[in-house]
PDB file of N, CA, C and O in Angstrom, chain B, residues numbered from 101:
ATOM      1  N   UNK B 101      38.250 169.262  49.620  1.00  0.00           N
ATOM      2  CA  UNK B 101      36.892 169.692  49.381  1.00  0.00           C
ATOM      3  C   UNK B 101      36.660 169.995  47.904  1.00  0.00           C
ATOM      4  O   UNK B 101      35.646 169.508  47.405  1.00  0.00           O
ATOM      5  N   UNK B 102      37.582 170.845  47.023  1.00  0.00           N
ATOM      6  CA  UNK B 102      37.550 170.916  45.844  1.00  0.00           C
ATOM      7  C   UNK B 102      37.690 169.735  44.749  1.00  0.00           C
ATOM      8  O   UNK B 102      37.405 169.788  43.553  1.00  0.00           O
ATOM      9  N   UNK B 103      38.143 168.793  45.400  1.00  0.00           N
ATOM     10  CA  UNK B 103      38.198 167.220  44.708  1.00  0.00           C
ATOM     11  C   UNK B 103      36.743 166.877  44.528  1.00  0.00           C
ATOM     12  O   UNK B 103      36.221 166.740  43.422  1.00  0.00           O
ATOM     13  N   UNK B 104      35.954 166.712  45.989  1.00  0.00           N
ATOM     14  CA  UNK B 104      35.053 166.295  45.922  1.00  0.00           C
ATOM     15  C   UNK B 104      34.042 166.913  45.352  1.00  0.00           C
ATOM     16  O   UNK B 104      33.084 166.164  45.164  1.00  0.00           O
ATOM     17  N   UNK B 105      33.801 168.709  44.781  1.00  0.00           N
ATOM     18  CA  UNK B 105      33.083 169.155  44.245  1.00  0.00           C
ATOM     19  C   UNK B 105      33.297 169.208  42.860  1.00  0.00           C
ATOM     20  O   UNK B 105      32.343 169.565  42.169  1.00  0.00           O
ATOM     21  N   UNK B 106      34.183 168.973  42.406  1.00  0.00           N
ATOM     22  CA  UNK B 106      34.825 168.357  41.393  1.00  0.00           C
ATOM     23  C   UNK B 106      34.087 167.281  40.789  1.00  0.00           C
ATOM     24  O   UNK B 106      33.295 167.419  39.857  1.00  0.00           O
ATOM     25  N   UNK B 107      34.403 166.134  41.399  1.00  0.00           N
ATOM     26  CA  UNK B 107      33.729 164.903  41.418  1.00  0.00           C
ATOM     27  C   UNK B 107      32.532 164.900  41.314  1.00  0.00           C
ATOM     28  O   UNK B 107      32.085 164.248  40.371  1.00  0.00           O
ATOM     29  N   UNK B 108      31.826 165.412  41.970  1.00  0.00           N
ATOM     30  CA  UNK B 108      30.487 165.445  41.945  1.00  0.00           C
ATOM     31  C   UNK B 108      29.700 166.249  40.561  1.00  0.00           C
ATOM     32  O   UNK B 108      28.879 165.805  39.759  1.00  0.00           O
ATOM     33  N   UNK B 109      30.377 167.685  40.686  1.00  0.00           N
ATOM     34  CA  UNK B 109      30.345 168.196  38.994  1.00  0.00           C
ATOM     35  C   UNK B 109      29.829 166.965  38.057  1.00  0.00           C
ATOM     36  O   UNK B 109      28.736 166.761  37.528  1.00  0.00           O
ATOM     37  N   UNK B 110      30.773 166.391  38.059  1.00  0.00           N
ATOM     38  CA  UNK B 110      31.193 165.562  36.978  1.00  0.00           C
ATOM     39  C   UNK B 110      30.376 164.137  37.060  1.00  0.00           C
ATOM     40  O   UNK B 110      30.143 163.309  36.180  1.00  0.00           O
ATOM     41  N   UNK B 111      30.162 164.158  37.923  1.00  0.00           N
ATOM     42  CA  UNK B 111      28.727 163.160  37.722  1.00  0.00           C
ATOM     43  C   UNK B 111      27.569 163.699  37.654  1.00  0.00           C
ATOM     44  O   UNK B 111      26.709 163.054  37.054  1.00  0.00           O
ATOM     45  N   UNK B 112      27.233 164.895  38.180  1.00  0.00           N
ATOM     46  CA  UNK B 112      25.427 165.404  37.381  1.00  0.00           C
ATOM     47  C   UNK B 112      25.853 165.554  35.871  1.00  0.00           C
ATOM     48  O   UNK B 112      25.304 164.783  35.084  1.00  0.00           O
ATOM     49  N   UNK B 113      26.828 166.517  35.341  1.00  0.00           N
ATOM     50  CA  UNK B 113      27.055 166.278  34.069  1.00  0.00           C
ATOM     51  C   UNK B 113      27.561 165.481  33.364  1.00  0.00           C
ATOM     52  O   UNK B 113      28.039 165.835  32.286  1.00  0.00           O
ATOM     53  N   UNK B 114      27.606 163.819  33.899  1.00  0.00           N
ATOM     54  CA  UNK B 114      27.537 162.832  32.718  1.00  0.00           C
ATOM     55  C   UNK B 114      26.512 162.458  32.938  1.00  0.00           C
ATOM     56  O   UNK B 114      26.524 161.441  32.245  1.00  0.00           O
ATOM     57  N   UNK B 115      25.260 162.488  33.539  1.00  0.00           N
ATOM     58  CA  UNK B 115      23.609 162.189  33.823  1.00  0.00           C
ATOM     59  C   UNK B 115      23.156 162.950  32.803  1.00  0.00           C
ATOM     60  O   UNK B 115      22.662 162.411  31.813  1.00  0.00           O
ATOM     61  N   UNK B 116      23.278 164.446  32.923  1.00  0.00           N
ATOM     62  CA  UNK B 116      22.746 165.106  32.002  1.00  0.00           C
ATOM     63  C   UNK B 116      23.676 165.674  30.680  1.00  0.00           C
ATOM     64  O   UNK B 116      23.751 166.873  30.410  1.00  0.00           O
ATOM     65  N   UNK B 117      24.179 164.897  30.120  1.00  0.00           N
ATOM     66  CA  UNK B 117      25.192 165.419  29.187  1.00  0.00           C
ATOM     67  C   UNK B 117      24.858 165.146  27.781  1.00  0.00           C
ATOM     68  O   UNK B 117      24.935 163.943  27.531  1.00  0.00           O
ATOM     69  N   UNK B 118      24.550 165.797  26.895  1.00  0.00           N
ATOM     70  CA  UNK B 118      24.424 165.168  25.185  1.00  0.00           C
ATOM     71  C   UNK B 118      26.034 164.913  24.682  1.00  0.00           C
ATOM     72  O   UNK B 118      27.099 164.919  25.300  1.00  0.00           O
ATOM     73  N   UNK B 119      25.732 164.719  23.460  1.00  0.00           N
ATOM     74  CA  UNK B 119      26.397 163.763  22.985  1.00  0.00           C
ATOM     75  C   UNK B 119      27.673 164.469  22.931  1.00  0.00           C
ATOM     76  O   UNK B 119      28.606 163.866  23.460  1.00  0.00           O
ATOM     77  N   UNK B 120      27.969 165.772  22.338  1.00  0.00           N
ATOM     78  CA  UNK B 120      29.221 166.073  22.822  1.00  0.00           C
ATOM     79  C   UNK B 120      30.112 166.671  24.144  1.00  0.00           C
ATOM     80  O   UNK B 120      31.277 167.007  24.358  1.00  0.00           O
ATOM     81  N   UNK B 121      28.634 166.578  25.011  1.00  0.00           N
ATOM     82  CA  UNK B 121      29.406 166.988  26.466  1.00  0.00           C
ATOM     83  C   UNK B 121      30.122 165.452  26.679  1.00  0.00           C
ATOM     84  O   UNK B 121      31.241 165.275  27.160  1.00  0.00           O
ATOM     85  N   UNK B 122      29.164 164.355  26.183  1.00  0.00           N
ATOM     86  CA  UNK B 122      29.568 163.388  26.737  1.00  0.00           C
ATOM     87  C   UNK B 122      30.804 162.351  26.097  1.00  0.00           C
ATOM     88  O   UNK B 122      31.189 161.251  26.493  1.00  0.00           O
ATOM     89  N   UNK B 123      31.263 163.228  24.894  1.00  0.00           N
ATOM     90  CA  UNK B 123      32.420 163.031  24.307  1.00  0.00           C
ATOM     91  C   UNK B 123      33.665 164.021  25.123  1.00  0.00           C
ATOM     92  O   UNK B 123      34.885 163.929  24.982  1.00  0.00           O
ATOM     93  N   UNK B 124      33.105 164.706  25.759  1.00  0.00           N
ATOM     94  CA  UNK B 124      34.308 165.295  26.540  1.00  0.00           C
ATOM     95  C   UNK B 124      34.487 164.918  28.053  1.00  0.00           C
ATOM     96  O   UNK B 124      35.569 164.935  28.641  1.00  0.00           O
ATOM     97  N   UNK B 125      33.320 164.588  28.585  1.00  0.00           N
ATOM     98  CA  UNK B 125      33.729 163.768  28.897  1.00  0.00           C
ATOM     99  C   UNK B 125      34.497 162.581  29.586  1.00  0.00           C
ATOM    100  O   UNK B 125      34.884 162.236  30.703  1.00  0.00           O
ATOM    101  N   UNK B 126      34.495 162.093  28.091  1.00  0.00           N
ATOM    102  CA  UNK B 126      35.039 160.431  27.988  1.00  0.00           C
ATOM    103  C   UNK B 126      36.484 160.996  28.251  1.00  0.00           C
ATOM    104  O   UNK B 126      37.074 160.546  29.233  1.00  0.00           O
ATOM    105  N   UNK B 127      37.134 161.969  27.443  1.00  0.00           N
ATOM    106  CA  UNK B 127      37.794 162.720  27.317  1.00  0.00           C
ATOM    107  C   UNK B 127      38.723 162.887  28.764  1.00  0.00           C
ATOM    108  O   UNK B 127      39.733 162.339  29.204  1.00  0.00           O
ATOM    109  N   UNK B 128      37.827 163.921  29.222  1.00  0.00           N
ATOM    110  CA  UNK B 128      38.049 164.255  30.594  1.00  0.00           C
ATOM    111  C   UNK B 128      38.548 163.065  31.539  1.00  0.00           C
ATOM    112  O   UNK B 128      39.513 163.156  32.299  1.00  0.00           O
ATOM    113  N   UNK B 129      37.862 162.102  31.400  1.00  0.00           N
ATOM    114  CA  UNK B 129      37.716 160.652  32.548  1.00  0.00           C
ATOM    115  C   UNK B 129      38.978 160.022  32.137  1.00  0.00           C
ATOM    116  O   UNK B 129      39.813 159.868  33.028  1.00  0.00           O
ATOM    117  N   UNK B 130      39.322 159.558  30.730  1.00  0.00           N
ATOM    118  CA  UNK B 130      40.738 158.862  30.584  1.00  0.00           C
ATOM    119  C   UNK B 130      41.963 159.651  30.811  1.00  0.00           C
ATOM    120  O   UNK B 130      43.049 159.137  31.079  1.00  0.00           O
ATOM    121  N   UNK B 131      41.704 161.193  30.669  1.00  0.00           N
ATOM    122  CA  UNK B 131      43.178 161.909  30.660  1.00  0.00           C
ATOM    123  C   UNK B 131      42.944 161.569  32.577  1.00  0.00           C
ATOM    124  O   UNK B 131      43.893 161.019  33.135  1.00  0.00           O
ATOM    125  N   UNK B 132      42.282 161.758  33.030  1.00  0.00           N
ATOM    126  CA  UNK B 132      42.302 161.528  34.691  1.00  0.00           C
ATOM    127  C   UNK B 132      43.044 160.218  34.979  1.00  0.00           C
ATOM    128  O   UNK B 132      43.966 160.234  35.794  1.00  0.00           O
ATOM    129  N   UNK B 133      42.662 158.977  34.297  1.00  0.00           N
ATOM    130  CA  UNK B 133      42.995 157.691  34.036  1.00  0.00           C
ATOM    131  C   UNK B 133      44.276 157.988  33.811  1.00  0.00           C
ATOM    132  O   UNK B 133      44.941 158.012  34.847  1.00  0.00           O
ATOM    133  N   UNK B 134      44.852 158.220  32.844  1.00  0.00           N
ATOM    134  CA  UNK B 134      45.891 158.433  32.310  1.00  0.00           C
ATOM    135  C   UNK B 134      47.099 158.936  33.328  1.00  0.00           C
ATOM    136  O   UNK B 134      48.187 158.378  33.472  1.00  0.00           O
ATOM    137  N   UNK B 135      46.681 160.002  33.925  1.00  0.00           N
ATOM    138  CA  UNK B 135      47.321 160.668  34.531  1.00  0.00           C
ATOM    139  C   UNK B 135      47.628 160.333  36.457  1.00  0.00           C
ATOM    140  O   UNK B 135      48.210 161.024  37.293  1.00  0.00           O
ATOM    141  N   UNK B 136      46.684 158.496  36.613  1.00  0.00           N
ATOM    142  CA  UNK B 136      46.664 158.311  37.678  1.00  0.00           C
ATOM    143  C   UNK B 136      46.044 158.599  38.937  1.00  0.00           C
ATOM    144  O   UNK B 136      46.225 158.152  40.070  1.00  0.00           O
ATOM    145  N   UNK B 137      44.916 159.845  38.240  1.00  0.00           N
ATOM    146  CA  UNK B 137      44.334 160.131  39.707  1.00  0.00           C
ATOM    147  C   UNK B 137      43.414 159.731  39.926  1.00  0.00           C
ATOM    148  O   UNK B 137      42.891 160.068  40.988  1.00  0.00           O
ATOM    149  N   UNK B 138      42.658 158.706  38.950  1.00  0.00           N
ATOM    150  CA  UNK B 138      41.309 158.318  39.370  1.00  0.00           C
ATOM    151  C   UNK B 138      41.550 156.568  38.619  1.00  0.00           C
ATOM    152  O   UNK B 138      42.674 156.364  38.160  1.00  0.00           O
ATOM    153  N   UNK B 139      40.549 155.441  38.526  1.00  0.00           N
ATOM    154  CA  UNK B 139      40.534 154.630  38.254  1.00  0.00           C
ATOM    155  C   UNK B 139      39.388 154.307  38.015  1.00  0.00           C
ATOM    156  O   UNK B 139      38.369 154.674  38.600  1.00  0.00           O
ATOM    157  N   UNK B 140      39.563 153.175  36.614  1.00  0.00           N
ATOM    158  CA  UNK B 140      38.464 152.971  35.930  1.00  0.00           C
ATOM    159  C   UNK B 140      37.112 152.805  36.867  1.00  0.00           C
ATOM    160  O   UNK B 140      36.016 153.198  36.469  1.00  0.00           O
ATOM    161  N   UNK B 141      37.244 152.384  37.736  1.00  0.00           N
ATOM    162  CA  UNK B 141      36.202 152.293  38.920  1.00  0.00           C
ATOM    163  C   UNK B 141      35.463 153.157  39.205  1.00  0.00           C
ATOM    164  O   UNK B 141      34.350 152.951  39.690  1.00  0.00           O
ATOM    165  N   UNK B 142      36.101 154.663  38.878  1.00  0.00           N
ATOM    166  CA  UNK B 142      35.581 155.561  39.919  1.00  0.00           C
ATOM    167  C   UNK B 142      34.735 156.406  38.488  1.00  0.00           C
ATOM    168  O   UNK B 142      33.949 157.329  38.704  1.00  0.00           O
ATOM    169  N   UNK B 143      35.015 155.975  37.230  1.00  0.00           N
ATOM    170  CA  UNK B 143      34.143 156.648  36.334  1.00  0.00           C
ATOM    171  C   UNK B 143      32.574 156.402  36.227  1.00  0.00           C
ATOM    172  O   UNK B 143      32.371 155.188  36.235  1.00  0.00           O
ATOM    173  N   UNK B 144      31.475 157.083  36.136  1.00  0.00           N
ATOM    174  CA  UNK B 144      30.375 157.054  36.054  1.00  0.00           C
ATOM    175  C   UNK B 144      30.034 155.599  35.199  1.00  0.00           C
ATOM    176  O   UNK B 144      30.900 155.262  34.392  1.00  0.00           O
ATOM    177  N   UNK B 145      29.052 154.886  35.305  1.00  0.00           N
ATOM    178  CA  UNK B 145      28.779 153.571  34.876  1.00  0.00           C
ATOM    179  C   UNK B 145      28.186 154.408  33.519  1.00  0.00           C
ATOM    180  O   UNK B 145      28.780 154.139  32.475  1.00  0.00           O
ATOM    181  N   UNK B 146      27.343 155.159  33.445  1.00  0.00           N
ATOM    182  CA  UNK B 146      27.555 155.932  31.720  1.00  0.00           C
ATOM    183  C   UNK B 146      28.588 155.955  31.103  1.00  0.00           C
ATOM    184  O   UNK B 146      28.857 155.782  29.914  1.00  0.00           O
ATOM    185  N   UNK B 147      29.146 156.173  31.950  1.00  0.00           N
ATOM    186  CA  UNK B 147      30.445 156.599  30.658  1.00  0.00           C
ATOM    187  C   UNK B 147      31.739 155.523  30.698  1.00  0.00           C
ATOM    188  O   UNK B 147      32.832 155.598  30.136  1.00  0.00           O
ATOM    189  N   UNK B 148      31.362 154.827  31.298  1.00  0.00           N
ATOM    190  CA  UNK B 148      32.411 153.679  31.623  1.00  0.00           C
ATOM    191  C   UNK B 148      33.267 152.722  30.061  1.00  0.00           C
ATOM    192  O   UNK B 148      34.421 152.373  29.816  1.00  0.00           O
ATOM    193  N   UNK B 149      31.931 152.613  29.331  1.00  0.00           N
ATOM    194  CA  UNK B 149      32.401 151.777  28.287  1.00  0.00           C
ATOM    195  C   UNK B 149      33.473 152.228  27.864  1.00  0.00           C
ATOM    196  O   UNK B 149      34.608 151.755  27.798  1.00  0.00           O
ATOM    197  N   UNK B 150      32.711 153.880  27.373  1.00  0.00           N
ATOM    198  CA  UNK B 150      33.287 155.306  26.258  1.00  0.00           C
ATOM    199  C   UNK B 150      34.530 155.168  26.398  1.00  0.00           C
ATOM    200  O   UNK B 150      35.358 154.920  25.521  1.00  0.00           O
ATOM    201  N   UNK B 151      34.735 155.374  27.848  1.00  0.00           N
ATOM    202  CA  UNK B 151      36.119 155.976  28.209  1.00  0.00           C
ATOM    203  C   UNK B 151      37.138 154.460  28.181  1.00  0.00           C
ATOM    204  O   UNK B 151      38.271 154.593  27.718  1.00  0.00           O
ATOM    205  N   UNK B 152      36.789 153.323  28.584  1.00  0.00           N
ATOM    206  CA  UNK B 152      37.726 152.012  28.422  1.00  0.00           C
ATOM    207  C   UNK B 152      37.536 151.865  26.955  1.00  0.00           C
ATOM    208  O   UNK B 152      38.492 151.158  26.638  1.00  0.00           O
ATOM    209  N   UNK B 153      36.808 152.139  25.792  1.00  0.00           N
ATOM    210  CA  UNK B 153      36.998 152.192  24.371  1.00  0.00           C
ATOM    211  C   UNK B 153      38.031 152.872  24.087  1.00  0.00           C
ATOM    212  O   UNK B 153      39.055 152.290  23.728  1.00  0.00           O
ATOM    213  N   UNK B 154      37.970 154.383  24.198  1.00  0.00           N
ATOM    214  CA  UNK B 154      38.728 155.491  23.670  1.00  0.00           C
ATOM    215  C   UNK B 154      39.856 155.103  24.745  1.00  0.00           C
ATOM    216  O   UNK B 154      40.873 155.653  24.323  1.00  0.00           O
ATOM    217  N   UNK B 155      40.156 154.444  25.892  1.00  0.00           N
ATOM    218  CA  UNK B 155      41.522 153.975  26.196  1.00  0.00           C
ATOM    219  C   UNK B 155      42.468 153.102  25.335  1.00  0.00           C
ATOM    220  O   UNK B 155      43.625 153.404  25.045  1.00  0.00           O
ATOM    221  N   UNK B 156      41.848 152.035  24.987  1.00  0.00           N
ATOM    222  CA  UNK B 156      42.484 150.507  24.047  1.00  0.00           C
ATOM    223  C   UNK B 156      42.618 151.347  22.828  1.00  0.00           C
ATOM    224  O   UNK B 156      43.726 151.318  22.294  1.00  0.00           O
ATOM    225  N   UNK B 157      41.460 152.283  22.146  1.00  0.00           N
ATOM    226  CA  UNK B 157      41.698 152.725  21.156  1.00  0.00           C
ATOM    227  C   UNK B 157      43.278 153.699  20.614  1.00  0.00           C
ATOM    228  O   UNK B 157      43.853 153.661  19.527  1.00  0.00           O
ATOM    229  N   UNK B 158      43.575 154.417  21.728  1.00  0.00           N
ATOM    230  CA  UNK B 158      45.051 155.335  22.289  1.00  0.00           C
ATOM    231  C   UNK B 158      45.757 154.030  22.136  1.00  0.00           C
ATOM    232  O   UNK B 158      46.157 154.026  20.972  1.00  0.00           O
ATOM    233  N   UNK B 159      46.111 152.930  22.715  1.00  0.00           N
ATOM    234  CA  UNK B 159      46.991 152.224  23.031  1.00  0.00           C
ATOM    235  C   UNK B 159      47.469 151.712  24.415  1.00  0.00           C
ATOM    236  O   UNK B 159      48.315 150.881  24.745  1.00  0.00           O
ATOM    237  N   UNK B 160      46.435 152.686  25.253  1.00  0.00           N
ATOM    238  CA  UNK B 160      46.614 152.606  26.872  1.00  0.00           C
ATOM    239  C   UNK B 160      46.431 151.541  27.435  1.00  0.00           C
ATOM    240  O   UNK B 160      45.238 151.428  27.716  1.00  0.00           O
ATOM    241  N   UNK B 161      47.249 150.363  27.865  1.00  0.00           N
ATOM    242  CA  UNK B 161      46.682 149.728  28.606  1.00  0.00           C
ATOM    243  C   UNK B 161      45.661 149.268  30.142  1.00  0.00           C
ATOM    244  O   UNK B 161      45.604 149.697  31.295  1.00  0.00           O
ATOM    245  N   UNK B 162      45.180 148.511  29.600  1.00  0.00           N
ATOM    246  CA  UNK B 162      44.070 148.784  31.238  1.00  0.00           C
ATOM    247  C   UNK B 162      43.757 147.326  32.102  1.00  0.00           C
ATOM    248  O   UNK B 162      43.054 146.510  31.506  1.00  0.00           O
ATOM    249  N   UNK B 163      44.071 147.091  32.989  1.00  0.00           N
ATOM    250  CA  UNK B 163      43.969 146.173  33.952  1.00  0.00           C
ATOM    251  C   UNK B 163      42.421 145.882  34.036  1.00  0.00           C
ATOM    252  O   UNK B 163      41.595 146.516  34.692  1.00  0.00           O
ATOM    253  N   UNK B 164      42.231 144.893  33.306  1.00  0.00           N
ATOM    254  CA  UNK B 164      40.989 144.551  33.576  1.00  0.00           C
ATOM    255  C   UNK B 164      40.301 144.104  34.986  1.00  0.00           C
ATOM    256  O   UNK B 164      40.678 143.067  35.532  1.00  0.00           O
ATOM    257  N   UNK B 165      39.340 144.872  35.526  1.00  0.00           N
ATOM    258  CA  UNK B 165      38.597 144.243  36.779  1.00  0.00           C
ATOM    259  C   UNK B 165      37.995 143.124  37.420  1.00  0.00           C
ATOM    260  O   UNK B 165      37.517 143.242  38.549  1.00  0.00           O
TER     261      UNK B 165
END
């Protein structure tokens, strides 16, 4: 249940997020990436680019869809 309120969090605030909520984010979404618990899929289509930029940019590789 806390996943999913989680989740949800995190999509009204990348709808309504300025520019440095929405640098955190990008932030937020790749260390998730990173760390395996979520997939590029499951990030908000806002923030989708941000966060597959600031991935390649790290060095992270990413399985393209």
């Amino acid at each position: 249940m806390a996943n999913v309120l989680c989740r949800l969090f995190l999509r009204l605030a990348a709808i309504t997020a300025g520019k440095e909520e929405k640098a955190m984010l990008i932030r937020l979404y790749a260390g998730e990436i990173i760390a395996e618990k979520i997939t590029l899929a499951d990030v908000p289509s806002k923030l989708k680019a941000g966060v597959k930029q600031y991935l390649l940019d790290f060095g992270y590789p990413l399985d393209e869809e």
